[in-house]
N, C-alpha and C positions, 0 to 999 in steps of 0.2 A: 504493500500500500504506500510504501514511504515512494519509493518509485512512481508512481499515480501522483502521489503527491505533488514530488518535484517537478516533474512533467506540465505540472495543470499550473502550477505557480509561477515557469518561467516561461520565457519568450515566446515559443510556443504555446503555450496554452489557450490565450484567443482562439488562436488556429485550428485547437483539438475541439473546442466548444462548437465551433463555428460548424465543424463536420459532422459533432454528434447531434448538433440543433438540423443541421441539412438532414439528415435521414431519420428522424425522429419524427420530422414533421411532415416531410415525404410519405415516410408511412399513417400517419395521422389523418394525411390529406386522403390516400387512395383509403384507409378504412372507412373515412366518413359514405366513400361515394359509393364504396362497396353495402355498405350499411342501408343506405338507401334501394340498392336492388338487391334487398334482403338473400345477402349471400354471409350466409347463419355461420359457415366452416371455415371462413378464410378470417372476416372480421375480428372472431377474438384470440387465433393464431395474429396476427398483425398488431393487435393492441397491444398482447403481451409482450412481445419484440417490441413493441412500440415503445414502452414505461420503461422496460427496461436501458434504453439509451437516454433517455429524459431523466434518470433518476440523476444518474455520470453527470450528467449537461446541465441539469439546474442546480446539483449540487454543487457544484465545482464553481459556478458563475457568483453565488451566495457568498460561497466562501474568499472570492475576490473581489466583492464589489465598491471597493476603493481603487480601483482598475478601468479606468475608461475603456481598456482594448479588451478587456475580458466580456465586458456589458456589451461592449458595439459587438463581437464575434457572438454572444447568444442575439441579440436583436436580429444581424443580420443573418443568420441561418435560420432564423425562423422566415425572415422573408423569401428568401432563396428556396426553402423548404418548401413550402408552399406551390413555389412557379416549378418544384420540379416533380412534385405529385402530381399536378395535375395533367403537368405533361409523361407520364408515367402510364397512369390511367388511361387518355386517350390514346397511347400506342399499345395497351393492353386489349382496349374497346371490345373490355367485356358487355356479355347482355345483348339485349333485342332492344328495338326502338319500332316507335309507332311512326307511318308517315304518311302527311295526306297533301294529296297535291290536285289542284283545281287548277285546271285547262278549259281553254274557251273553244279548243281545237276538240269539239265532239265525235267521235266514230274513227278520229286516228288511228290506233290505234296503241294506243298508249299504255295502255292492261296490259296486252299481249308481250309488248317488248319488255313490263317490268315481270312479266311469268317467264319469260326465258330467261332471264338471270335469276332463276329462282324464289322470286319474292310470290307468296300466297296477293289475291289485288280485290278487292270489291271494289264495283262501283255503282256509280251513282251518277242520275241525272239532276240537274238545280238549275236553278234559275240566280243568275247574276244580276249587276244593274245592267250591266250592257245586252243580255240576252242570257241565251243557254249555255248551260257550264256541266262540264264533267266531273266529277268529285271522285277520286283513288281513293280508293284506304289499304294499306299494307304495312304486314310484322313483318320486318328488315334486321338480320343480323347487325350489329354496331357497325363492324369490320366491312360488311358491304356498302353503307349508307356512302361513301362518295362515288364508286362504280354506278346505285340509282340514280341519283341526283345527277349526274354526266347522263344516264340516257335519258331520263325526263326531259333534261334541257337540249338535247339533241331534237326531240320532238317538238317540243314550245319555249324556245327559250323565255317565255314572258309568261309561264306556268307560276302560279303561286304555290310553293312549298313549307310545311309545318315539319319538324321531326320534333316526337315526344318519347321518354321512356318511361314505360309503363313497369309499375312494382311486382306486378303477375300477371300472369295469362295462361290462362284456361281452356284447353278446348281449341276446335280451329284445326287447318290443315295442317302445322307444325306436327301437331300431337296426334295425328290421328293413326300411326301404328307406334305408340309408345315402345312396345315390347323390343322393335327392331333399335330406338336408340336408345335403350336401356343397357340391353344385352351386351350392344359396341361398344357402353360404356362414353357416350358422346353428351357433347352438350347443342344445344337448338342448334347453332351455327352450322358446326359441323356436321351433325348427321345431315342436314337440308344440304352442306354440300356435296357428302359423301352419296348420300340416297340419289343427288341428280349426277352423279358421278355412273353411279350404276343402274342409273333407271330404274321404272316400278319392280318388287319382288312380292311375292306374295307373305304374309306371314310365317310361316312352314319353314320359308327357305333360310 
């Protein structure tokens, strides 16, 4: 400990704060947003890792805080912390998102193209101000949401788009042979793209 000690007290130690606030808070960030799409297994594996580097970092800041550089290295890796969770997160782009997109361009076909990239499409006909409108609704892996959005805009580039993430979803054409992405051991994403990978199977197989 006396070693921890020396470490945290000399010139370095900003330095070491500054890192263990970077990933302390990193992980804090992706637990919140995990939290939020109630992924019950990961959240409090990531908490506990989480305190555990926050105990070292706040401790250590406490104990020097007649230290301008000690105080500015936890300040500043909680900010940095922050911008690097989040960006952590969207390259992990766990989860399903909802997305609904209104086009004025009726009968395009615009369903079809977002079914051949595998997206599940309802739709819908509405009425706009200006006239009649097409209304989409599809559950979109995370990971695919900019591949749609590229061929929506292909079709209408002056399409209005929403993307929301929903906390659960039930039912629907993702889940409708559960057994097959159970067994694989997959999550929505991937079996949607392993299953279009190998075409319909019957249950059996």
């Amino acid at each position: 400990m006396e070693q921890f000690d020396a470490l945290f007290a000399g010139a370095w130690g900003p330095l070491v704060i500054f890192t263990l606030r970077l990933f302390d808070v990193s992980l804090s960030t992706v637990r919140i947003l995990l939290a939020v799409r109630n992924r019950r297994v990961l959240v409090p594996i990531i908490g506990f890792v989480e305190v555990l580097i926050w105990v070292f970092a706040a401790g250590n800041a406490i104990r020097h805080l007649e230290s301008f550089w000690h105080i500015l290295g936890y300040a500043a890796g909680f900010s940095v912390g922050t911008i690097v969770g989040l960006w952590i997160e969207e390259k992990l782009a766990i989860g399903i998102a909802t997305m609904r997109v209104v086009t004025t361009r009726t009968g395009a076909g615009l369903a079809d193209a977002m079914r051949q990239l595998g997206c599940g499409v309802t739709e819908l006909i509405g009425q706009g101000r200006r006239g009649p409108v097409e209304v989409v609704f599809s559950v979109v892996p995370r990971r695919r949401i900019p591949d749609v959005i590229a061929q929506v805009e292909r079709w209408d580039p002056d399409a209005f788009i929403t993307v929301e993430e929903p906390r659960e979803i039930r039912r629907g054409w993702m889940h409708s042979t559960p057994r097959l992405r159970q067994r694989a051991g997959l999550g929505a994403h991937e079996w949607i793209e392993r299953h279009l990978r190998r075409g319909p199977q019957s249950p059996e197989t």
